[in-house]
N, C-alpha and C positions, 0 to 999 in steps of 0.2 A: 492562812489566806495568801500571805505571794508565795507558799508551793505553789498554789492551784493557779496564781497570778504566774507565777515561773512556767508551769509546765504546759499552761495555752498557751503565751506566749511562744514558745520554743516549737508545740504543734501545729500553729500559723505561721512561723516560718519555715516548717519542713514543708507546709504544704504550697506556701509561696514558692520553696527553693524546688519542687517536684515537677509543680507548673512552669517556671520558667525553664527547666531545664526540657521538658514539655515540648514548649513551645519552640527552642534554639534547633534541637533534635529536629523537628516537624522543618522549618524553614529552614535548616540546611538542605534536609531530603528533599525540597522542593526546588530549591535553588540548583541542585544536580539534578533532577528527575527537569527542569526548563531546561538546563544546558542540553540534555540529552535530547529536548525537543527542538534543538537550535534556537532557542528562545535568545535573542540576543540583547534585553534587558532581564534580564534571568537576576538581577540584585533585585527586584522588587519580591521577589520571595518573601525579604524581612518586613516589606509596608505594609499593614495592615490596611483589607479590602484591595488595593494593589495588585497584592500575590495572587489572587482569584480572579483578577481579570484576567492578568498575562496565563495564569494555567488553564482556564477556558476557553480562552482565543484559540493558544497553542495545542488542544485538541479538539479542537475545530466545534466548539459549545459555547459562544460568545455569552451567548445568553446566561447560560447558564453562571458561568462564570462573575457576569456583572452583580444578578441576584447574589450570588452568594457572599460579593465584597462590599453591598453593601449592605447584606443583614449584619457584617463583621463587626464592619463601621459602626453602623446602630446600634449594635452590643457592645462594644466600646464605650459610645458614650452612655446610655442607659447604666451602665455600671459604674460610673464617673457620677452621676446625679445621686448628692447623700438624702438618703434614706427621711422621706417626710413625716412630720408630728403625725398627721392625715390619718386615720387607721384607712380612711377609703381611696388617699392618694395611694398609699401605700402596697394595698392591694392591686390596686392597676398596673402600678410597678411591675409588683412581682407577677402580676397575668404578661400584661409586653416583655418582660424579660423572658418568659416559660417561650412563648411565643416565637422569639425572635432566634434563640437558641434550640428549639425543635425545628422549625423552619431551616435555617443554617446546616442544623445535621443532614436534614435531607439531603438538602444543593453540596455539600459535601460527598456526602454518598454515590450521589449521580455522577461530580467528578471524578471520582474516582473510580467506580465503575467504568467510565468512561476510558480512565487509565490505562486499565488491567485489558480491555479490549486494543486501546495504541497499541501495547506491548504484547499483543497478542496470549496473550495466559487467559487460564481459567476463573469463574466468576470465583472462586471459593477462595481466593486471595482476599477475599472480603472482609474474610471474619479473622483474618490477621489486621487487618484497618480496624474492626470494628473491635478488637481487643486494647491494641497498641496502633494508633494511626501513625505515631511518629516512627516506629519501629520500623513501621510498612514503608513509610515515606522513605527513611534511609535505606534500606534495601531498593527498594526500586531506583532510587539517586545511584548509589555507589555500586552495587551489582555490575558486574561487566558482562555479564550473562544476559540479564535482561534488558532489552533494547528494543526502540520503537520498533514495532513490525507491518503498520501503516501507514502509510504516505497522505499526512493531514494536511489541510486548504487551510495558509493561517499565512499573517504576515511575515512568520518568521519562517515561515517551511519555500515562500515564492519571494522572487528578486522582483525589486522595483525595475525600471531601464536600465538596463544593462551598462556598468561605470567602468569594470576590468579593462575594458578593450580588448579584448580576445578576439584574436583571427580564429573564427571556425569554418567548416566547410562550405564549399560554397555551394548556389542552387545546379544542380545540371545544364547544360547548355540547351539538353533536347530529354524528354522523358518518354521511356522504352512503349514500344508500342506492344509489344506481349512481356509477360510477368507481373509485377508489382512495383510501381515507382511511384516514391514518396518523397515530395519536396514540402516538407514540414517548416514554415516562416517562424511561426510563434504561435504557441499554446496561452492562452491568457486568460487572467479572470478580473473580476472588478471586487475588489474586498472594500469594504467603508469608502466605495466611493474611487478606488487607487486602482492603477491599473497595476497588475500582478504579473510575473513572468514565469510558468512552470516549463514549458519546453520553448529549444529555440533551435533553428538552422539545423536541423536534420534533415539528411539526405541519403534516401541509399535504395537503389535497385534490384530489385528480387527474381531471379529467372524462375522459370515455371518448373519444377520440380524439387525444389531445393527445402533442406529442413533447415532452419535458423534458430539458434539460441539468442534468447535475448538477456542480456545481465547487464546488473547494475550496481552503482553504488546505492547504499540507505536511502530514501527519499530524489533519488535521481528522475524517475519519473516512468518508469516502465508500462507501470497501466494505464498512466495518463497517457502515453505515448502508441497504447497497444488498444486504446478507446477512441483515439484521435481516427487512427486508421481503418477502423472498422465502423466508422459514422457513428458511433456512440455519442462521444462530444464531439462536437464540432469544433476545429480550430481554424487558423491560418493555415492553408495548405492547399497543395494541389497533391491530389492519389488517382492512380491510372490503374484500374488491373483489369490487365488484358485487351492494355486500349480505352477501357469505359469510364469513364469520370464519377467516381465512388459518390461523391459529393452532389456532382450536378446531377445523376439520374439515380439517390438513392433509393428510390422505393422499389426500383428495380433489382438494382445491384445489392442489397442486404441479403437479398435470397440466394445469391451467389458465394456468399462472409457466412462461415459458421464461426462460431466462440463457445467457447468450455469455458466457465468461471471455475474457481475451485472448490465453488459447492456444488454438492450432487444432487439436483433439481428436478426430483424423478418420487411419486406415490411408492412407500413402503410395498401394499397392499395389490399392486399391480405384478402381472407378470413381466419379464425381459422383454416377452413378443407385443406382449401390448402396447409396452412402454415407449417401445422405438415405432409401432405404426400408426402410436400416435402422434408422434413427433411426425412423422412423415405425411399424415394427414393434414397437417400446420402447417410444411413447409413444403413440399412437392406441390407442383400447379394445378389445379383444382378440374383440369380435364382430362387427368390422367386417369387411366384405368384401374381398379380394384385388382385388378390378377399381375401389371404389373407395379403397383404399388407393393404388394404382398411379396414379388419377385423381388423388389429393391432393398426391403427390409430382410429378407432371407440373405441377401448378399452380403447386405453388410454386418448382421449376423455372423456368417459364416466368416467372412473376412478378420472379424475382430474374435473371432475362435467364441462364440458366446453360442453358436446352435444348440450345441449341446443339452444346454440346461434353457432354454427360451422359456420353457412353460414354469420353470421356475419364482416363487415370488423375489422381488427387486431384495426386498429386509431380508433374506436367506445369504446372499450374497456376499462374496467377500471382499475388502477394500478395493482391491484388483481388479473385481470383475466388475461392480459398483461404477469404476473410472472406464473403465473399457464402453460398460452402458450409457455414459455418460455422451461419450466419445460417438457412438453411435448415433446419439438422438442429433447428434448434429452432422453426422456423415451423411446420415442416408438423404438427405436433400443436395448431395455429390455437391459439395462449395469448391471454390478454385479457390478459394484465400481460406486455410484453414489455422483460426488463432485458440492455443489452447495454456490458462492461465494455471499454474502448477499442477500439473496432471499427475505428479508423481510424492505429491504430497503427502506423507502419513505411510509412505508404503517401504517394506524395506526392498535392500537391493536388488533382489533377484527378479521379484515383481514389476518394479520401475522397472528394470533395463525389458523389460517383455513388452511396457506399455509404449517405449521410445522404440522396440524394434517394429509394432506395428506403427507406429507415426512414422518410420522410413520409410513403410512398406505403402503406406501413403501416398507419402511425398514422392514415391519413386511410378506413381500413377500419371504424376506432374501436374500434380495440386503445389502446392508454396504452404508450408507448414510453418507456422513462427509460435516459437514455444518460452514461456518463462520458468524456470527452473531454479530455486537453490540449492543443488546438489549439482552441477556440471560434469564434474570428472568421471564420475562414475557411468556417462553415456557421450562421453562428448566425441566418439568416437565414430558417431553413427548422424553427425550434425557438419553441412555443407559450408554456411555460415556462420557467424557470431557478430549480433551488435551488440554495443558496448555504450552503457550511457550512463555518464557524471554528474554530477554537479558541481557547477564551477565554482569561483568565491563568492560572485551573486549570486549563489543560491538557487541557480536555473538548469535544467538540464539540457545536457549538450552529449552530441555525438562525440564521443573520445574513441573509435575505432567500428569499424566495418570490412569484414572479409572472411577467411578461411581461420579455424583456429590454429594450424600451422602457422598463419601469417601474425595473430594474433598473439602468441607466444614471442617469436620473435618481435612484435612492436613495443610489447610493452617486457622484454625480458624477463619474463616469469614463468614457470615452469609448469604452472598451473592455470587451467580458468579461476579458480577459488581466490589464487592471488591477485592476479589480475585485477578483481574485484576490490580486494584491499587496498592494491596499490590506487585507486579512483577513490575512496572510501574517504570519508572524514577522519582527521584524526583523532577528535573526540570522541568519535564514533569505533575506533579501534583500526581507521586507516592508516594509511601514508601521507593522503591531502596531496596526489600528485596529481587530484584532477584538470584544471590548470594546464597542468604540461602538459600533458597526453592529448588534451583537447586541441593547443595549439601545434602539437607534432601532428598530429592527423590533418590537421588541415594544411599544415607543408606539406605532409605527405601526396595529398590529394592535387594539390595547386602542381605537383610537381606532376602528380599523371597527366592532368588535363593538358599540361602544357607540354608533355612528351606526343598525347593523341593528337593534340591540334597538328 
């Protein structure tokens, strides 16, 4: 009788010492996997119900998150309440605990599903959670390889009012009557009520012809900043192109703004030829003629080297040509502002650099091409411009450099765009954290033009 008393014993504590260790495992990996979201209460990892708020918020699923800290909660205490005489309390018990612990796994699931998508990886990371969650946890926490790959709307990802004091650039004195000028005030949003800060005081002038790279640090603010200026979101700002006030006459001027997302938004089952005259039927003006409608789409067919194969279906295609069609559906309505978000995504070298020599071949039309990229070097050879944008210590993003990448090289002495980038980069994030500086050199820099032109 105490063998048998000895040896549960001893298998109720390997299995308390398994759990707990479980659990430490689980909330350290989350307590790095919040760091890594800028989570800047990232200790409530270890609170129970707590650590699922702040992980939900922090990828942008409040909701989500609340439910699942407080089934925790509720299972906590539920399993705190000893075990009633009742055979029928007892029962219910054990129904609300089955309940509240299938519930939870769900709202777990989704978070982290949710994860695996911030961090841009495949859903099949899943069933590494679903074996060993803690296991997963810690990889995703300490991995330096894996790293948010979208820029989430949360307290911790946007700055309250701005506390640094940073001198950034200032608005222009007069904005350019042909090209693209963008006097960007502030990007905002309201989260639980708070006013939020994602971009602030960018400025910068675009002549008509010119191809732009736009990079950034981690969560700087690229697309929020590349949706601003294209009327997607609307923020604080004044945008002129070509003269026309983007903002005040948009239902005009969007027909002028083409955008490439970096999905290919185009039927399997369709032809090339079809694909782009249907696009061209959407966007060209509705009195244009059929013979040369058919003429605009043969052009820019031919322009982007696709004639060839037009009667082709889209699914037969290859990543290249896929992006090139892409490229298409929004050329052929000829925009003067043309915004294309990682075009060169998934492709290896020799392809991207074909897809950036027709974006030159573009731009050298004197369209204003503004592209986002992470691979720079490998074309940045074929790019007029580069803006450059940080995030300072509040968490806001700011213009840290606008010009030529010659000039760009030289501002931030780094040999590379790639560096460049790092040197603005958090350094939790695998930067330098000279966002900051470069922010405020650029705006001496600039205070120093204006006051040379005056």
């Amino acid at each position: 009788m105490n063998e048998e008393l000895w040896s549960g014993l001893i298998a109720l504590l390997i299995r308390i010492l398994l759990m707990l260790f479980a659990w430490i495992a689980f909330s350290v990996g989350l307590y790095k996997v919040l760091r890594k979201l800028n989570v800047k209460r990232a200790g409530t990892a270890w609170i129970p119900g707590f650590r699922y708020f702040s992980f939900g918020k922090a990828l942008g699923r409040p909701v989500e998150g609340i439910f699942a800290g407080l089934l925790e909660v509720l299972y906590f205490v539920l399993s705190l309440i000893p075990e009633p005489d009742n055979e029928r309390l007892t029962l219910v018990r054990a129904l609300l605990l089955l309940i509240v612990v299938i519930t939870l796994y769900i709202y777990r699931i989704r978070l982290f599903l949710r994860m695996i998508e911030v961090f841009g990886k495949k859903a099949r990371w899943i069933l590494l959670w679903l074996a060993a969650e803690w296991l997963a946890m810690l990889i995703f926490g300490f991995s330096k390889k894996l790293q948010p790959a979208l820029s989430i709307l949360g307290e911790e990802q946007s700055g309250e009012e701005p506390s640094s004091g940073l001198e950034t650039g200032r608005a222009p004195a007069h904005l350019a009557a042909s090209g693209l000028s963008v006097n960007l005030r502030a990007r905002t949003v309201r989260d639980y009520g708070k006013k939020r800060y994602l971009l602030k005081d960018i400025n910068v002038e675009i002549p008509n012809g010119s191809l732009v790279m736009l990079l950034g640090g981690s969560g700087a603010g690229k697309t929020t900043f590349i949706n601003a200026v294209i009327g997607y979101e609307k923020a604080d700002t004044t945008i002129l192109l070509n003269g026309a006030d983007v903002y005040a006459d948009y239902q005009n001027l969007k027909y002028r703004i083409g955008f490439v997302p970096q999905q290919n938004l185009m039927r399997g089952n369709d032809t090339v030829q079809d694909t782009v005259r249907d696009s061209a039927e959407m966007r060209l003006p509705t009195g244009i003629k059929r013979k040369e409608r058919n003429e605009r789409v043969r052009e820019v067919l031919g322009q982007l080297g696709l004639l060839a194969g037009d009667r082709g279906l889209v699914c037969k295609k290859s990543g290249g040509q896929l992006r090139r069609i892409a490229i298409a559906q929004e050329l052929v309505a000829d925009p003067e502002l043309f915004v294309l978000d990682e075009p060169d995504s998934g492709l290896d070298g020799a392809i991207a650099r074909e897809i950036f020599t027709k974006l030159r071949a573009i731009a050298d039309t004197g369209k204003i091409v503004i592209v986002i990229t992470h691979t720079p070097d490998r074309v940045v050879d074929l790019f007029d411009r580069v803006i450059i944008l940080a995030k300072d210590s509040d968490r806001i993003g700011r213009l840290a450099f606008y010009g030529t990448p010659q000039e760009a090289r030289a501002f931030f002495e780094r040999d590379t765009m790639e560096d460049i980038v790092v040197s603005v980069n958090r350094a939790e994030e695998g930067g330098e954290g000279l966002a900051d500086h470069f922010v405020e050199k650029y705006a001496a820099l600039t205070a120093v033009r204006e006051g040379g032109a005056a």
